[in-house]
Backbone as ProteinMPNN parsed JSONL, in Angstrom:
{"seq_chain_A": "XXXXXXXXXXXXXXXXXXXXXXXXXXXXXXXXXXXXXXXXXXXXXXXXXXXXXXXXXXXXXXXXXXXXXXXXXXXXXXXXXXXXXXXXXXXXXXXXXXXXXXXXXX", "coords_chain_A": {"N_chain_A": [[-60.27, 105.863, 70.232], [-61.254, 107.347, 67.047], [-60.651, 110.927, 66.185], [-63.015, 111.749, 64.375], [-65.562, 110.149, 65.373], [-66.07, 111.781, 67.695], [-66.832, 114.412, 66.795], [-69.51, 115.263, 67.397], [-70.412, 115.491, 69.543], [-68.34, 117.122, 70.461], [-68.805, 119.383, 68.439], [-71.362, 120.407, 70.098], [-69.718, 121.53, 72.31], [-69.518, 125.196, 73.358], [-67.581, 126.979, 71.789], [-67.643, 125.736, 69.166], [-69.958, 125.624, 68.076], [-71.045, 126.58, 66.137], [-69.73, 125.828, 63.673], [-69.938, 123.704, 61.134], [-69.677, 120.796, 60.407], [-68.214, 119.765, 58.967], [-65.913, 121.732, 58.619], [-65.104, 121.812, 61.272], [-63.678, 119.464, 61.354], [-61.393, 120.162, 60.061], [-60.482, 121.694, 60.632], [-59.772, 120.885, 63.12], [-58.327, 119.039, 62.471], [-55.824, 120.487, 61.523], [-54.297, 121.493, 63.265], [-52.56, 120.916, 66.703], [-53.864, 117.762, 68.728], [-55.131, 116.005, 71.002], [-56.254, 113.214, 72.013], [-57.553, 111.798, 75.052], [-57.591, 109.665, 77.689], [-59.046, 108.758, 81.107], [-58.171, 108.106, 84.341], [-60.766, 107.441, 87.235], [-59.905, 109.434, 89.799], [-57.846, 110.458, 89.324], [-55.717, 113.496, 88.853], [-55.404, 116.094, 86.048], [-54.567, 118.294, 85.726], [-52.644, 119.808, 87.518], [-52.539, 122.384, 90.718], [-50.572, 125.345, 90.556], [-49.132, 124.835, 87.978], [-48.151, 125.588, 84.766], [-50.775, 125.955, 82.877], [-50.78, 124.522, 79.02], [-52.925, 123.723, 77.577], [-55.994, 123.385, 75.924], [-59.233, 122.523, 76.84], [-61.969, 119.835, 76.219], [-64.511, 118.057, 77.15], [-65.056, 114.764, 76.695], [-66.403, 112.43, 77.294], [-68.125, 112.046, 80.167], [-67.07, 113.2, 83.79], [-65.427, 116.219, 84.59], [-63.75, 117.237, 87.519], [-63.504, 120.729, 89.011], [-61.527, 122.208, 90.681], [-60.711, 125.268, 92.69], [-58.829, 126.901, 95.27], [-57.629, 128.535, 97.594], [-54.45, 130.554, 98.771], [-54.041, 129.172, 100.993], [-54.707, 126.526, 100.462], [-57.297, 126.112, 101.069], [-60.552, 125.106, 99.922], [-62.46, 126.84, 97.178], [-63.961, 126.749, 95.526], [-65.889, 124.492, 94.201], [-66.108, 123.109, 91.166], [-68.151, 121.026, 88.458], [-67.577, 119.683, 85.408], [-68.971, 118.742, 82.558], [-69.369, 116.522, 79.681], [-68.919, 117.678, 76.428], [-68.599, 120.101, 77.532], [-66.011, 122.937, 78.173], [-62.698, 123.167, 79.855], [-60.233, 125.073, 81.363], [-59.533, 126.838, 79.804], [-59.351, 128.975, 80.664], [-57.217, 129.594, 82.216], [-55.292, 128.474, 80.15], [-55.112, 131.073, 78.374], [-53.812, 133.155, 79.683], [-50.633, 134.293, 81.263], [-50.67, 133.841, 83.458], [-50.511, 132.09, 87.282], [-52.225, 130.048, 88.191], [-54.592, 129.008, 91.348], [-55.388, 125.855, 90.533], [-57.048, 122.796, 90.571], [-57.246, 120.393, 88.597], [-59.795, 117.154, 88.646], [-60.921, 114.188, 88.11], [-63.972, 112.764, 89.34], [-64.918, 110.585, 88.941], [-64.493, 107.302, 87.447], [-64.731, 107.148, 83.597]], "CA_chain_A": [[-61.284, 106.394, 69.335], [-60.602, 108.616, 66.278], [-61.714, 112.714, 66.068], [-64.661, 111.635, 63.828], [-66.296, 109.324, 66.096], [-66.339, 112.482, 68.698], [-67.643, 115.5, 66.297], [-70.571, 115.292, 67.545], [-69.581, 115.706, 71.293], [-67.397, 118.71, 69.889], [-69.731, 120.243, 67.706], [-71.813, 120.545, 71.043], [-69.165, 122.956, 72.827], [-69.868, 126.4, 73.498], [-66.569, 127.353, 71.364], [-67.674, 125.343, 68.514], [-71.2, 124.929, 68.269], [-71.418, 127.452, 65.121], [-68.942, 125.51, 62.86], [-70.321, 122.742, 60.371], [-68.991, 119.473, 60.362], [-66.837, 119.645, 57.837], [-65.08, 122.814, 58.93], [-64.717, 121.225, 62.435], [-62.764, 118.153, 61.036], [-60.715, 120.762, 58.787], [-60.225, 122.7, 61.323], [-58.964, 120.183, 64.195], [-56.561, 118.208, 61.831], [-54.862, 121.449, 61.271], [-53.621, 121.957, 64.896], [-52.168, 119.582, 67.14], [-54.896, 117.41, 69.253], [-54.42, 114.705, 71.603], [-57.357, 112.384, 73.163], [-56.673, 111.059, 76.655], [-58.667, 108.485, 78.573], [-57.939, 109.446, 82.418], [-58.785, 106.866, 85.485], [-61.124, 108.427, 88.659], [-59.702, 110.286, 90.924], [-56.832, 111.439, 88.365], [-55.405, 114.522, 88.386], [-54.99, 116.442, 85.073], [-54.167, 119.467, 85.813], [-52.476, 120.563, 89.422], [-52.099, 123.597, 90.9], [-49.537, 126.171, 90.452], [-48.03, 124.804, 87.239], [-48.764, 125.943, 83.631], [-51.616, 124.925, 81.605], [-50.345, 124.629, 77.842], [-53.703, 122.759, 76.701], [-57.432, 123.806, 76.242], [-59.703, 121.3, 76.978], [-62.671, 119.732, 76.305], [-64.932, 116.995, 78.041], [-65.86, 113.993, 75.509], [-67.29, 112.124, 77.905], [-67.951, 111.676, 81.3], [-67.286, 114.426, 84.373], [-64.249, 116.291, 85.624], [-64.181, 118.23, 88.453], [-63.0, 121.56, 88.927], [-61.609, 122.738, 92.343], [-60.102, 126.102, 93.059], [-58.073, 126.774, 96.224], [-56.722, 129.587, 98.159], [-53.326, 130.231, 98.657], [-53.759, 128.399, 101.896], [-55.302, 125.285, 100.166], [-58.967, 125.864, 101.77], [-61.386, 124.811, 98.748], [-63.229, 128.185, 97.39], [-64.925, 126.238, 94.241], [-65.755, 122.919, 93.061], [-67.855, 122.544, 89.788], [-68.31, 120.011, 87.602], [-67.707, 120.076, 84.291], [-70.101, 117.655, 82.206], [-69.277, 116.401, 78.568], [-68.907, 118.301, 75.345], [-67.884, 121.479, 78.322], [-64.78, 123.481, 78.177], [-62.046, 123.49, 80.727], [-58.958, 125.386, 81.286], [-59.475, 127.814, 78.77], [-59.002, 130.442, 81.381], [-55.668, 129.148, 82.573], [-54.457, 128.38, 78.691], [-55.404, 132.033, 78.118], [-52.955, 133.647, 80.863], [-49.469, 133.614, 81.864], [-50.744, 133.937, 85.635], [-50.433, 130.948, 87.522], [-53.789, 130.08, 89.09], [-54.096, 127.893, 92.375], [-56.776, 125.394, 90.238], [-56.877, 121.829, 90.222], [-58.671, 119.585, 87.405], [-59.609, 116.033, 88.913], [-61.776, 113.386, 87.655], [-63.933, 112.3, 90.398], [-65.19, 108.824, 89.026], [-64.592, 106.336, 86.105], [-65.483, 108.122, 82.747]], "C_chain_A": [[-60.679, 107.51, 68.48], [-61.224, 109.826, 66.783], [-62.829, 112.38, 65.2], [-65.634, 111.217, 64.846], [-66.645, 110.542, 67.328], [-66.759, 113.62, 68.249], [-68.765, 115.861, 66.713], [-70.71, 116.191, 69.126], [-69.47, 117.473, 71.045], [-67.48, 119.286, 69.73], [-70.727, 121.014, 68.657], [-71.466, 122.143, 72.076], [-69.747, 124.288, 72.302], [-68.989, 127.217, 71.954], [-67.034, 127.115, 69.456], [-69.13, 124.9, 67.86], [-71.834, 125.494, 67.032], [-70.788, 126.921, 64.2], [-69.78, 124.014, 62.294], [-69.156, 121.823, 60.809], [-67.52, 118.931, 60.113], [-65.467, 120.879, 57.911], [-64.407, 122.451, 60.259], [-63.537, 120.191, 62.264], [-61.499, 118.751, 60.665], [-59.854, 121.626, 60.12], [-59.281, 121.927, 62.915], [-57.71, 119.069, 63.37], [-55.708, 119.152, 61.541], [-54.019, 121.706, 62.441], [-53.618, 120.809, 65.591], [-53.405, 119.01, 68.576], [-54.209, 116.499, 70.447], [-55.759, 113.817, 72.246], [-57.182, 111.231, 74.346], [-58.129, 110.256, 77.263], [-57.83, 109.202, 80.171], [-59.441, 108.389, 83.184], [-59.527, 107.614, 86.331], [-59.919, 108.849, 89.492], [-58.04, 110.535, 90.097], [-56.419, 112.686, 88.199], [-55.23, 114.645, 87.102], [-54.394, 117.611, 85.188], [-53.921, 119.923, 87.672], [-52.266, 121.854, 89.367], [-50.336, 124.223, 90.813], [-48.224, 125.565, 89.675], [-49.055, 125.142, 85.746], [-49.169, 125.455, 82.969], [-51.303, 125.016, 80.625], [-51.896, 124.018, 76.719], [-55.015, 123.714, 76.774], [-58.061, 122.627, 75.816], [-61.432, 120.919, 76.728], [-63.505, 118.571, 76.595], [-65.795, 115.94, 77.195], [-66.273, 113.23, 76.368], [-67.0, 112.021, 79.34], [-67.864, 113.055, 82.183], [-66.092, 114.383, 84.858], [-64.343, 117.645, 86.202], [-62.93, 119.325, 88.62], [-62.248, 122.397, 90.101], [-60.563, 124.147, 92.649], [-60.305, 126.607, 94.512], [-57.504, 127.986, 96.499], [-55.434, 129.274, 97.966], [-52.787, 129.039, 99.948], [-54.266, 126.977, 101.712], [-56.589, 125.024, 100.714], [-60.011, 125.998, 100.179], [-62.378, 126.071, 98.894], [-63.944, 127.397, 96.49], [-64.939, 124.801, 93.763], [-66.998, 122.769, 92.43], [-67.431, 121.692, 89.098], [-68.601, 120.213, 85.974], [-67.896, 118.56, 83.194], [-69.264, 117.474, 80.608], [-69.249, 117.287, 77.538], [-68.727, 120.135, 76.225], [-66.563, 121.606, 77.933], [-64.289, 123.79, 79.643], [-60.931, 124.196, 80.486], [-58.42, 126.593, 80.883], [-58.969, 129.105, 79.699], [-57.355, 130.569, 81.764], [-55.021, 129.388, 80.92], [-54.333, 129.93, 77.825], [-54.08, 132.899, 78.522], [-51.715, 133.537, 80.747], [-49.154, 133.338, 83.05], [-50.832, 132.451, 86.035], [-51.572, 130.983, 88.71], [-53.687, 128.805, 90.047], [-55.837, 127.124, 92.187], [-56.346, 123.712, 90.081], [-57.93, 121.099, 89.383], [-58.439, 118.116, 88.186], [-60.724, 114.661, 88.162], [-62.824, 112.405, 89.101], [-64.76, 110.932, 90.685], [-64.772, 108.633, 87.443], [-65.303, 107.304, 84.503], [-64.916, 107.244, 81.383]], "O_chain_A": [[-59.887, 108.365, 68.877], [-62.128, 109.84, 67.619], [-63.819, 113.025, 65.546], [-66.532, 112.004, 65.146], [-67.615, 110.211, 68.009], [-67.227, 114.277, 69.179], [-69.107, 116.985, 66.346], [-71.076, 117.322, 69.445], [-70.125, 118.484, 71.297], [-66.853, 120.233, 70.203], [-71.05, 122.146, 68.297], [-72.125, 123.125, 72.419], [-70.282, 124.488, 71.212], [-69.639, 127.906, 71.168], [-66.847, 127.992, 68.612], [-69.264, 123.868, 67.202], [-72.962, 125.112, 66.72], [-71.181, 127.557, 63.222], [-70.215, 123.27, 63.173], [-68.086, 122.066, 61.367], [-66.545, 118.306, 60.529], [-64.37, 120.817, 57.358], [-63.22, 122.744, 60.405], [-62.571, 120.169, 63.027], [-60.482, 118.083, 60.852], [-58.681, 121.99, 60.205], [-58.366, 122.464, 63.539], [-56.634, 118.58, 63.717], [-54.603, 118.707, 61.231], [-52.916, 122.223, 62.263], [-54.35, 119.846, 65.36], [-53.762, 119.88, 69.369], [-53.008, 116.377, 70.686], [-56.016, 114.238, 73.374], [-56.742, 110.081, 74.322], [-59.341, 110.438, 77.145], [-56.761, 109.779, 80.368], [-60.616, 108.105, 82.953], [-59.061, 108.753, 86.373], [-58.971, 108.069, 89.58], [-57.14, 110.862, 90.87], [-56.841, 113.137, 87.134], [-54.896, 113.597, 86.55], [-53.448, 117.751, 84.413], [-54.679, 120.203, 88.601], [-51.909, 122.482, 88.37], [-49.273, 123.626, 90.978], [-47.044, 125.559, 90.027], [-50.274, 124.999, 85.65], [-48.618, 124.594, 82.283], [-51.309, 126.246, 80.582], [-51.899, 123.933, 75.491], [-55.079, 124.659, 77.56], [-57.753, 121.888, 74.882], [-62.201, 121.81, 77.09], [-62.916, 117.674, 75.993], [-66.995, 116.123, 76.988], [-67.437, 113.445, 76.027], [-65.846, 111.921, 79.758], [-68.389, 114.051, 81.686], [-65.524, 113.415, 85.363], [-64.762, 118.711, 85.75], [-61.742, 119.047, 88.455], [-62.744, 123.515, 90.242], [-59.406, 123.785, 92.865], [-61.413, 126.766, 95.024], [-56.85, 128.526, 95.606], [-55.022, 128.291, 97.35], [-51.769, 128.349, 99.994], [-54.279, 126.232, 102.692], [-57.005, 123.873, 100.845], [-60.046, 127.036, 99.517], [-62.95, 126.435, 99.922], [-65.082, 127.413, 96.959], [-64.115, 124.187, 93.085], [-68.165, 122.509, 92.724], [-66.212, 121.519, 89.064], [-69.581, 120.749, 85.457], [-67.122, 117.606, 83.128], [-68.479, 118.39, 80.365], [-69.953, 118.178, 78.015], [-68.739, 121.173, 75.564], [-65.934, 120.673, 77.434], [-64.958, 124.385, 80.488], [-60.474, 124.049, 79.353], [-57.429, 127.226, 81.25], [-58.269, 130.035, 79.298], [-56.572, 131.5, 81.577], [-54.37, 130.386, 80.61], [-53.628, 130.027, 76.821], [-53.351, 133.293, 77.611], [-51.4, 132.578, 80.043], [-48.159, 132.894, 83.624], [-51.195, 131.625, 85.197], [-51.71, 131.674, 89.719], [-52.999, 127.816, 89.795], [-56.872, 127.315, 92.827], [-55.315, 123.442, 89.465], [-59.154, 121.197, 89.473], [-57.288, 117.748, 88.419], [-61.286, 115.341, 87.304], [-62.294, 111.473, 89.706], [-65.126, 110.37, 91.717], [-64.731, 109.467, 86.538], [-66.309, 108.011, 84.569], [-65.232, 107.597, 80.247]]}, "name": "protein", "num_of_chains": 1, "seq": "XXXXXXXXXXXXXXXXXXXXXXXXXXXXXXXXXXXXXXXXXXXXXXXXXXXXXXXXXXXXXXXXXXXXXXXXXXXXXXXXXXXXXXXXXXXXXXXXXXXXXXXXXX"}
């Protein structure tokens, strides 16, 4: 699917939800994008390596799970469509013990 066909989605985000249409389009062909399809139970993001991306959820749900240092699960949320992930990680140079998974078909 192109970036048009998902503006809508996009336009939705928290980040983006103040930007017209046409500034959105203008504004994501200027900087580099990428749109990924990802299978259930997929990792995207593991722990304790560096996020380079900020992300956002065009369709479907991926789950969020942060982990002690001893690997005992402190958080798992769900992050729904046209949500932002990552951003906290892509922010940082700290290395956070967070995993992104997908935890069905999307």
């Amino acid at each position: 699917m192109s970036l048009k066909e998902y503006i809508d989605v996009i336009s939705k985000s928290e980040i983006f939800k103040s930007a017209s249409s046409d500034t959105l389009i203008q504004t994501l062909n200027e900087i580099k994008f990428r749109i990924a399809h990802y299978d259930a139970n997929s990792i995207i993001f593991d722990e304790d390596n560096i996020c380079t991306t900020f992300n956002i959820v065009l369709d479907g749900i991926v789950g969020v799970q942060k982990k002690d240092k001893s690997g005992n699960l402190l958080e798992n949320v769900l992050v729904k469509t046209s949500d932002i992930f990552g951003e906290s990680i892509f922010l940082t140079t700290r290395i956070y013990l967070l995993s992104l998974h997908l935890p069905r078909n999307t």
